[in-house]
N, C-alpha and C positions, 0 to 999 in steps of 0.2 A: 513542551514547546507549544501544542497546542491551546493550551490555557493561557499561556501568554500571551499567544497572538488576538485569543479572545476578550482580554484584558484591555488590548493595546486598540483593539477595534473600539469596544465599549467606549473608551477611553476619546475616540474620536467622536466617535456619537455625539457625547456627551457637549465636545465641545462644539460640535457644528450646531446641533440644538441651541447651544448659549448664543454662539455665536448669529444666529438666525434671530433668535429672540431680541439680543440688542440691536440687531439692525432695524428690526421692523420696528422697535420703541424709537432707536435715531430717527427714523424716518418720518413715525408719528406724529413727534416733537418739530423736527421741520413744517410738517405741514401744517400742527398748531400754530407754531410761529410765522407760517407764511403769511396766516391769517389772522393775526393779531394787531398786523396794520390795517383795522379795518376804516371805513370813511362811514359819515352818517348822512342819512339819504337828506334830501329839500323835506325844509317842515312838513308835516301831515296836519291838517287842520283841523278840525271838531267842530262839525257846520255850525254856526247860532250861536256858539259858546265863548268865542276866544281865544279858545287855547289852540298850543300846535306846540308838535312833540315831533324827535325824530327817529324814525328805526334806522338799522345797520344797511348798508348799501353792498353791491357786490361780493364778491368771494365766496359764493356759494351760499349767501345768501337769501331766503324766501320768503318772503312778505305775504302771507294766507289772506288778507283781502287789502281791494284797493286801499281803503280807507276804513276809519271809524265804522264797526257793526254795533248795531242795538240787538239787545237780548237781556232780559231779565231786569230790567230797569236800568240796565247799566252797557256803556258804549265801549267795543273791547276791537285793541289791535294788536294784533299777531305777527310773527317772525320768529323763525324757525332755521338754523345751519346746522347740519346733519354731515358729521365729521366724516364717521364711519361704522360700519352696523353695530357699533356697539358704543360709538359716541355721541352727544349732540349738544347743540345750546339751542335753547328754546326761550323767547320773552314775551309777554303781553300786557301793556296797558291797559289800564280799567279805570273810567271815569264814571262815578256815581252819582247818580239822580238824588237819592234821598241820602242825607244826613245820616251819620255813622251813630250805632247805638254806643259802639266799641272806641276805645281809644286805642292807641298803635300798637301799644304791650298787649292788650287783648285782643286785637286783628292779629299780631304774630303767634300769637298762641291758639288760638283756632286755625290758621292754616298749619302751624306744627300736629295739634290735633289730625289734622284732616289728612295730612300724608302721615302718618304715623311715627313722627323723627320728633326732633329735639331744637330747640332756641341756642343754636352754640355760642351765637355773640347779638349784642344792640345797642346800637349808638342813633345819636343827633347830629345831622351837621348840613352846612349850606353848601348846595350845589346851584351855581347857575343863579338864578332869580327867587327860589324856595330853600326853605329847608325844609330837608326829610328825615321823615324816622326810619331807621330800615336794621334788619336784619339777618343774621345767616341762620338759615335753617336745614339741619339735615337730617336727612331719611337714608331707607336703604336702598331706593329706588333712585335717587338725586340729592343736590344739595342746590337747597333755593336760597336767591336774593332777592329781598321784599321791601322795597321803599314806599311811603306814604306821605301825603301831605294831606293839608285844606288847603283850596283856591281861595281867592277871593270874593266869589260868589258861594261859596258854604259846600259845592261840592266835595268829594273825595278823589283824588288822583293816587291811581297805587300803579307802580310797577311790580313785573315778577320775573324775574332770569332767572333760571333751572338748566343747570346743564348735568348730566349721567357722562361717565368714563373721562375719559382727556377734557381737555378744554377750561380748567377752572379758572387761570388766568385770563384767558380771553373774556368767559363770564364776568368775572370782577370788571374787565377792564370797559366792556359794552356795558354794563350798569351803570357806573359810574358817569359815563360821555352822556347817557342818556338821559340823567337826572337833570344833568348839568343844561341839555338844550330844552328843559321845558320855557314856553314862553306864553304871558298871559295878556289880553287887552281886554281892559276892563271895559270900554264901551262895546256892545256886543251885543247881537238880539237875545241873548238871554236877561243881559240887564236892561234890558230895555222892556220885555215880558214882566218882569219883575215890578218897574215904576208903573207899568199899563196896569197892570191887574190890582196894584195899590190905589189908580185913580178910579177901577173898574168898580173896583168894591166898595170907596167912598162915594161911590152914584150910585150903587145898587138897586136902593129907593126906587129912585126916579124911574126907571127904564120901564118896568112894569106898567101895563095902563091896571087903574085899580077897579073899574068893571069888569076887567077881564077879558082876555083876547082868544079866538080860537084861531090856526094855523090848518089846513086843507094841501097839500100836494100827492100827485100821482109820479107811482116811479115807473121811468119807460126803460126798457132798455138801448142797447146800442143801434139796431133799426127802428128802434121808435116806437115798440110796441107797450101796452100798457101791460105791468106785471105787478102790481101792487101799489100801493099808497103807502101817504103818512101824516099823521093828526097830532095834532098837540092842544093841550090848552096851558095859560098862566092866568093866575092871579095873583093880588096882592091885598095886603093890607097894612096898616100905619104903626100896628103894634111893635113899638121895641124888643117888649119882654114876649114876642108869640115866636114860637121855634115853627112856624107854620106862615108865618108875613107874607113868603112867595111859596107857592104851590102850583108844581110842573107837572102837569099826565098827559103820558101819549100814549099810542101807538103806531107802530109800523108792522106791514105785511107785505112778502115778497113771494111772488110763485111764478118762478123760473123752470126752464129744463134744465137748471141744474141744482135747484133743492126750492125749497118751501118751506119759507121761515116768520115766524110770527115774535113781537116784543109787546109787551105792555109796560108802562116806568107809572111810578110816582116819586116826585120826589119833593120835601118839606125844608124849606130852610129859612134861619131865621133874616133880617132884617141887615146886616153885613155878610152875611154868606161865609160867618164864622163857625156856626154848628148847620147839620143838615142833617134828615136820613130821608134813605134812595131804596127803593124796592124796584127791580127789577124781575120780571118773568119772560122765559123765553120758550119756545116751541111753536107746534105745528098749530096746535089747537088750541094754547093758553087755559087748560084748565086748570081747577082748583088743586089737580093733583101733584101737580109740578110744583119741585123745589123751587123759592123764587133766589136769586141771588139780593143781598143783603149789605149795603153799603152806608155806613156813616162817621160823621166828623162830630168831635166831643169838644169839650172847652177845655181838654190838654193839647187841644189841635195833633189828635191821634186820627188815623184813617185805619176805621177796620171792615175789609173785607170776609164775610161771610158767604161760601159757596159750597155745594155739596160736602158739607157738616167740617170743610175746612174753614179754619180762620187765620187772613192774614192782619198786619199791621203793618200802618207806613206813616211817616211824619207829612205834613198836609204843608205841602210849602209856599213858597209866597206867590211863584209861576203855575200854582194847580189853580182847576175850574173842571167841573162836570163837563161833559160831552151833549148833554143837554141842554146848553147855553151857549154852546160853539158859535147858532147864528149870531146873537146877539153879543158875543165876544167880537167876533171879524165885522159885526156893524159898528161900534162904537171902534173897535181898531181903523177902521176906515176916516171916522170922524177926528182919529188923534193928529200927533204930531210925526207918530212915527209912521218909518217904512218898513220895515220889518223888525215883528217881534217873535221870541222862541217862546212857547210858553208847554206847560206839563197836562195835558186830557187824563179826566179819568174817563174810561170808558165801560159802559154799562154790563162789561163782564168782570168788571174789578181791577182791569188792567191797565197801566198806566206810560203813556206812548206820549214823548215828546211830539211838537209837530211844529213847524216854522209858517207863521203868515206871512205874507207880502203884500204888497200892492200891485194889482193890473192895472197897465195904463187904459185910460178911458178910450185911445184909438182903439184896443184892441176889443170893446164893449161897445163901438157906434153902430154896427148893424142889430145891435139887441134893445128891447124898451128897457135896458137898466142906467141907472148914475151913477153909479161906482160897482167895482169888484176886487174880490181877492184871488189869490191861489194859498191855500193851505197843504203842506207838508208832510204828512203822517210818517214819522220813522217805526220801523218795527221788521218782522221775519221778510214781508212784501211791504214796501214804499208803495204809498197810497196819496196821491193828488186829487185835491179837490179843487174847482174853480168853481164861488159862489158870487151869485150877483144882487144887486140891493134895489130897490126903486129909491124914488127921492125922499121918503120917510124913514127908508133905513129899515125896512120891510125884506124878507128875500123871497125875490123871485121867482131863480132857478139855481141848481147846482149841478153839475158835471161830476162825477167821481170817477176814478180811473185808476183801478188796482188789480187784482188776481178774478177783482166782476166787477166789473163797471156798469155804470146805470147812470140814470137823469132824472133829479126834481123836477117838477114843474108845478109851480102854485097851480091851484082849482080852487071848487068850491065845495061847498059839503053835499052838494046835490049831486054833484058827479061822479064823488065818491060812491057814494048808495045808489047812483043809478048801475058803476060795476060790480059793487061788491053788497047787497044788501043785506047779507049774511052776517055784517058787523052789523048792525045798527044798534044792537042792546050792548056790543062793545062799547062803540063810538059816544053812546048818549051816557053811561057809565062814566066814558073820560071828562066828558063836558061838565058832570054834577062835580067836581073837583071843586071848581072855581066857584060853589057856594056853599062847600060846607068846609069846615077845620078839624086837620088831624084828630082823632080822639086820645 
């Protein structure tokens, strides 16, 4: 009898266990499905670009930043619904700066790659306003949904939904809605970055004075004090065939209480600002000892970055321009048509940061001796605003900068330079021999 009753207990056991077990998968499945009627939040927008895309709205849904983040040459939006500890869906947008080496069968094979799973299915089909190429791909970790397109403007647009345990319907189903609300306007400061710097480059010539120009400012900080300078020279010459036509060198020096930093550039390009090479040097002292960074453009219109014995490579697009031509980019934008353009900076660590110009109105430039100005936009880890102002020649003045250190141009002269820092002067006379001799 005893054994029986031990039987007849097990016996319960067993079934409360089951019966525990289905309840909590019923329960699951409710809560999936509660939330399967999800809503898609008001467009999110892609400053300069056109585009706007929508994430999932309520039900425990989370949207990990306001808007569009820059990181890594590419603009990325996030959203994240966290079922339960051991569920979730997770999505993010990714819109790319540079041209895809890859076609979509080999973008889904390098993310199968990368999570370590498999290509289970791929198709083509129209959602919305685009078609996308997309994929399912599983791992042991998740099972991803990977859709891709091209814009109109040559970018890449990818989404990526990944959801782990419950949730796969709901996954499919947020994919799918979100494909379907991308929307594009082709007039947009990015196309309009695009036409400027196609009309920038057929004036290139001209902007140059061909005796050669020197540039003199001191940088002050935010009370006003002086904390370093910065020098440039150009010249030019008429040569087609010279990969040297325009030749840029400067220097900047900064010495704060919060570091002390020193740049020297050269940089050679030819006569459309189609081929170029950029030598940059950076530190305390600018000695010979230092690695320089290593920047240039070839007539594959390839961009290769060379830094501490890495080398990258990037396609050179039609919205790129050195960061050493910034003035003379937002002088000639000031002389255009437009009012705001998006365009691509390289900047002199090899890094490449969109940035948006606009226009200031002249009211808000009447207590200053300038004629026009801009405000420029730096995207990147820290948003960086610059407000520069021009004289009547189209000359700059002064610039404001305001980011994680802010500071203040202010045109000089070369005398004032060396009356505070005398210690450049075999630097300084160095950058100036630029503008009479050619590359070797």
């Amino acid at each position: 009898m005893a054994n029986d009753e031990k039987l007849r207990r097990l016996g319960l056991d067993k079934a409360a266990f089951f019966g525990l077990l289905l309840l909590g998968m019923l329960l699951a499945k409710l809560l999936i499905s509660s939330r399967t009627d999800f809503k898609l939040s008001e467009p999110v927008g892609l400053k300069g670009t056109g585009l706007t895309v929508s994430v999932p709205a309520g039900n425990s849904w989370k949207q990990l930043s306001a808007g569009f983040k820059y990181e890594d040459n590419e603009f990325r939006l996030a959203s994240l619904m966290q079922i339960n500890s051991d569920s979730a869906v997770s999505l993010q947008w990714r819109y790319f700066l540079q041209p895809s080496k890859k076609d979509a069968s080999q973008q889904f094979e390098a993310m199968a790659a990368l999570v370590q799973g498999k290509i289970e299915s791929a198709k083509s089909e129209k959602f919305g306003d685009f078609t996308f190429d997309y994929a399912q791909i599983i791992s042991e970790k998740a099972v991803i949904l990977c859709g891709t397109t091209v814009l109109p403007d040559g970018r890449i647009l990818t989404l990526e939904v990944a959801h782990k345990g419950l949730g796969g319907d709901l996954a499919d189903k947020v994919f799918k809605a979100l494909l379907a609300s991308v929307k594009y306007l082709p007039d947009s400061p990015l196309a309009n970055g695009t036409e400027f710097m196609k009309n920038f480059k057929a004036s290139y010539p001209t902007l140059w004075p061909r005796q050669g120009h020197q540039n003199y400012y001191r940088i002050k900080d935010t009370r006003g004090n002086t904390i370093g300078f910065s020098t440039d020279t150009i010249s030019y010459s008429a040569d087609s065939n010279d990969d040297s036509a325009v030749t840029f060198a400067g220097i900047s020096f900064i010495s704060s209480s919060y570091n002390t930093y020193a740049e020297q550039t050269v940089l050679y390009s030819d006569i459309s600002l189609s081929r170029f090479d950029w030598t940059i040097k950076q530190g305390n002292l600018l000695t010979n000892r230092q690695q320089p960074t290593h920047i240039q453009l070839d007539d594959a219109n390839l961009l290769t970055v060379q830094k501490n014995d890495a080398i990258d490579k990037f396609y050179f697009t039609d919205s790129m321009v050195p960061d050493v031509f910034l003035d003379r980019v937002v002088a000639e934008f000031l002389k255009s048509k437009f009012d705001t353009v998006m365009l691509e900076i390289i900047l002199s660590d090899g890094k490449i940061t969109p940035v948006i110009i606009s226009r200031i109105k002249t009211s808000e430039t009447s207590v200053l001796p300038a004629q026009s100005a801009a405000q420029v936009e730096f995207f990147g880890a820290y948003t960086v605003h610059q407000k520069m102002y021009f004289d009547g020649q189209n000359g700059l003045l002064s610039a404001e900068i305001q980011g994680s250190f802010s500071y203040r141009l202010e045109r000089t002269t070369r005398a004032d330079i060396l009356a505070d820092y005398p210690q450049w002067l075999d630097k300084i006379q160095q950058m100036e021999q630029y503008q009479l001799k050619k590359k070797k």
